[in-house]
DSSP file (Angstrom, degrees, kcal/mol; ACC not computed):
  #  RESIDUE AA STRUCTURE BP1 BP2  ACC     N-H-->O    O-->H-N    N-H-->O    O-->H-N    TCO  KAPPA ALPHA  PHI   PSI    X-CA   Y-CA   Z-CA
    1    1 A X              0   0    0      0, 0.0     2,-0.7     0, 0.0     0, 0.0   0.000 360.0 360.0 360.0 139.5    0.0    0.0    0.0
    2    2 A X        -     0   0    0      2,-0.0     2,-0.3     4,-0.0     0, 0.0  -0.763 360.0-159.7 -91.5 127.1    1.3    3.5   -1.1
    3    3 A X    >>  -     0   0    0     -2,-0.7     4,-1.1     1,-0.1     3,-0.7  -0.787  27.1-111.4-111.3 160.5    0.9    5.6    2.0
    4    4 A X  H 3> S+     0   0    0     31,-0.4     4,-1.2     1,-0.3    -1,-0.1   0.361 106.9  69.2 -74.2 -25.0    0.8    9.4    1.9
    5    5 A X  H 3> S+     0   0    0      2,-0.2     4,-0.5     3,-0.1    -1,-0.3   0.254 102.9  45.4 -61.4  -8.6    4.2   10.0    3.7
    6    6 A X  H <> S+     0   0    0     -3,-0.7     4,-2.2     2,-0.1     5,-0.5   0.688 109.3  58.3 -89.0 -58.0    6.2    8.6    0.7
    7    7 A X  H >X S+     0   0    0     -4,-1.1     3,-1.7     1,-0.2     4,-0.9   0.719 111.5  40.3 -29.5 -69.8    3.9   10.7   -1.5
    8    8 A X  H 3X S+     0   0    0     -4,-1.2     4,-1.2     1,-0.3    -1,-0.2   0.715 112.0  56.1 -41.0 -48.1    5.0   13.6    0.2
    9    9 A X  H 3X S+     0   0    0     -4,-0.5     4,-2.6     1,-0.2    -1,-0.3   0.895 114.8  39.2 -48.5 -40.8    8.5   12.4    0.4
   10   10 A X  H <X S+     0   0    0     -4,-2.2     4,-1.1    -3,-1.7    -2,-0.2   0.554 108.6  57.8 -90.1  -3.6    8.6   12.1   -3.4
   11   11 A X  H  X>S+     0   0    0     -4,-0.9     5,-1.5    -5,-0.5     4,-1.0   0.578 115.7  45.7 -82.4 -33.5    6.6   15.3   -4.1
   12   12 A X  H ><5S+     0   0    0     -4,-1.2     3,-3.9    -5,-0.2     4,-0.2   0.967 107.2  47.2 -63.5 -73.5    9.6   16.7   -2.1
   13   13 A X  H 3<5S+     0   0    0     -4,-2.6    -2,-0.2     1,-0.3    -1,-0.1   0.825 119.0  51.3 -27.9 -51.7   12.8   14.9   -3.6
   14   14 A X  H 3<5S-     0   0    0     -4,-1.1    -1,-0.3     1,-0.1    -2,-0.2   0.758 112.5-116.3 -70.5 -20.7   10.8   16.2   -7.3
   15   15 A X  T <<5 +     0   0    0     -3,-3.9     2,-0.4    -4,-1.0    -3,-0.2   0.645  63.8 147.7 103.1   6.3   10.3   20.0   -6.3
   16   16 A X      < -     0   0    0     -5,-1.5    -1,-0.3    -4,-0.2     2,-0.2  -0.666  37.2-156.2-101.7 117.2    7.0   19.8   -6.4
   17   17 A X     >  -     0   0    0     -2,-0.4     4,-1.8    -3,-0.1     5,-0.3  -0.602  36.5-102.5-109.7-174.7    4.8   21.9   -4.1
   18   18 A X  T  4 S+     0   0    0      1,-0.3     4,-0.4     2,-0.2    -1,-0.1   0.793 121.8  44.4 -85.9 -34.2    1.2   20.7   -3.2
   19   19 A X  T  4 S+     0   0    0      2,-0.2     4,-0.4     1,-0.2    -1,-0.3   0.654 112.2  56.6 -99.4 -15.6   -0.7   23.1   -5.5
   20   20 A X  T  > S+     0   0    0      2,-0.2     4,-0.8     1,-0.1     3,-0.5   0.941 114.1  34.7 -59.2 -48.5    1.8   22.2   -8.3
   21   21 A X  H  X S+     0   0    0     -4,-1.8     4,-1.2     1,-0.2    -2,-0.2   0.606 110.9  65.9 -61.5 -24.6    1.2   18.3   -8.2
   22   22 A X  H  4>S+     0   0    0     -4,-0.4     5,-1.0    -5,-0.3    -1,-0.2   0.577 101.4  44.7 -87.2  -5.3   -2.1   19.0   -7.5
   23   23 A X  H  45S+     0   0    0     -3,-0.5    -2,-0.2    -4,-0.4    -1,-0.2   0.592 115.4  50.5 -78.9 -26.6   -2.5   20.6  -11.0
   24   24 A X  H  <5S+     0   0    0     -4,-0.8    -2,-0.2     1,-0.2    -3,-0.1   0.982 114.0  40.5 -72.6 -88.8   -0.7   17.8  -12.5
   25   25 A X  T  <5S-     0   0    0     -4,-1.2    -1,-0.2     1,-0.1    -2,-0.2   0.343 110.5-125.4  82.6 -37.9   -2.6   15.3  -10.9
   26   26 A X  T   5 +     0   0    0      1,-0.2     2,-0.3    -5,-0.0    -3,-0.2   0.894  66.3 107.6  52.3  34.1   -5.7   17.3  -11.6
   27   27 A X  S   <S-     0   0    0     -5,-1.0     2,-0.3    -6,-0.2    -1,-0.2  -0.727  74.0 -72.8-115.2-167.2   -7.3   17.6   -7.9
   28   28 A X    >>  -     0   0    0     -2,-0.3     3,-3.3    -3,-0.1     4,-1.4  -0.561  32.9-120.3 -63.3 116.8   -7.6   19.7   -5.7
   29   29 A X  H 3> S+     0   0    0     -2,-0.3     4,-2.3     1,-0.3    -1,-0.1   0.819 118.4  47.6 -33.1 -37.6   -4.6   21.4   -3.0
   30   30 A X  H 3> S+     0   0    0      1,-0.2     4,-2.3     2,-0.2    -1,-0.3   0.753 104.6  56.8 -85.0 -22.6   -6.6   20.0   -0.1
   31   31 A X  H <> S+     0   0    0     -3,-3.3     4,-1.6     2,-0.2    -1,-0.2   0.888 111.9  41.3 -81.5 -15.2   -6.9   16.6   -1.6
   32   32 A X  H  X S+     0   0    0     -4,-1.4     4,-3.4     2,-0.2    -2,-0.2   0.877 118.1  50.7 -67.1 -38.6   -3.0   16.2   -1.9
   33   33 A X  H  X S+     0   0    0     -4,-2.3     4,-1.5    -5,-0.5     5,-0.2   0.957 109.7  49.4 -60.8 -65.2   -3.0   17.7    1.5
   34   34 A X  H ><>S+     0   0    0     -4,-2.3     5,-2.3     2,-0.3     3,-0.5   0.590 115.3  40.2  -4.6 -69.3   -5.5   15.3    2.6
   35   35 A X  H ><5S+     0   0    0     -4,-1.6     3,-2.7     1,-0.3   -31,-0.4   0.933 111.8  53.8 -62.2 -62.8   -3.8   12.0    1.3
   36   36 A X  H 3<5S+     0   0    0     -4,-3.4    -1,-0.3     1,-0.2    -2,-0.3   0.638 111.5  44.3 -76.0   0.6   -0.5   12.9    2.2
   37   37 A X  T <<5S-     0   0    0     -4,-1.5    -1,-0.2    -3,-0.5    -2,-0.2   0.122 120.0-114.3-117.3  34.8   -1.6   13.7    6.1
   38   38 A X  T < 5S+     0   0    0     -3,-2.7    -3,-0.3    -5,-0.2    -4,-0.1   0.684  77.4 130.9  53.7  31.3   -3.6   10.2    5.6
   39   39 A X      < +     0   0    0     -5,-2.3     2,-0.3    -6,-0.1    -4,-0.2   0.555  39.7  76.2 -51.8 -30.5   -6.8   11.7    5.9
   40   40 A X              0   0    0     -6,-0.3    -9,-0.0    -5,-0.1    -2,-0.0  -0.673 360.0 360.0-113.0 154.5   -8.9   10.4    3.1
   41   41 A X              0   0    0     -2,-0.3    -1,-0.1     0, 0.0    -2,-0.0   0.415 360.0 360.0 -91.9 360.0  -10.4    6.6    3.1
């Protein structure tokens, strides 16, 4: 299972800030946020 603390790690390592990956990605800032602080089910 990919947990949300690697995301974050690898969103780091890439440069990537939340609302950048979250454009990429097409969601939302809060849903990156959300995932990566293991929020969402």
């Amino acid at each position: 299972m990919f947990k949300g603390e690697n995301l974050k790690a690898l969103r780091m390592i890439e440069g990537y800030s939340r609302k950048s990956l979250a454009d990429v990605l097409q969601v939302s800032e809060q849903a990156v946020w959300q995932y990566e602080e293991q929020n969402m089910m």
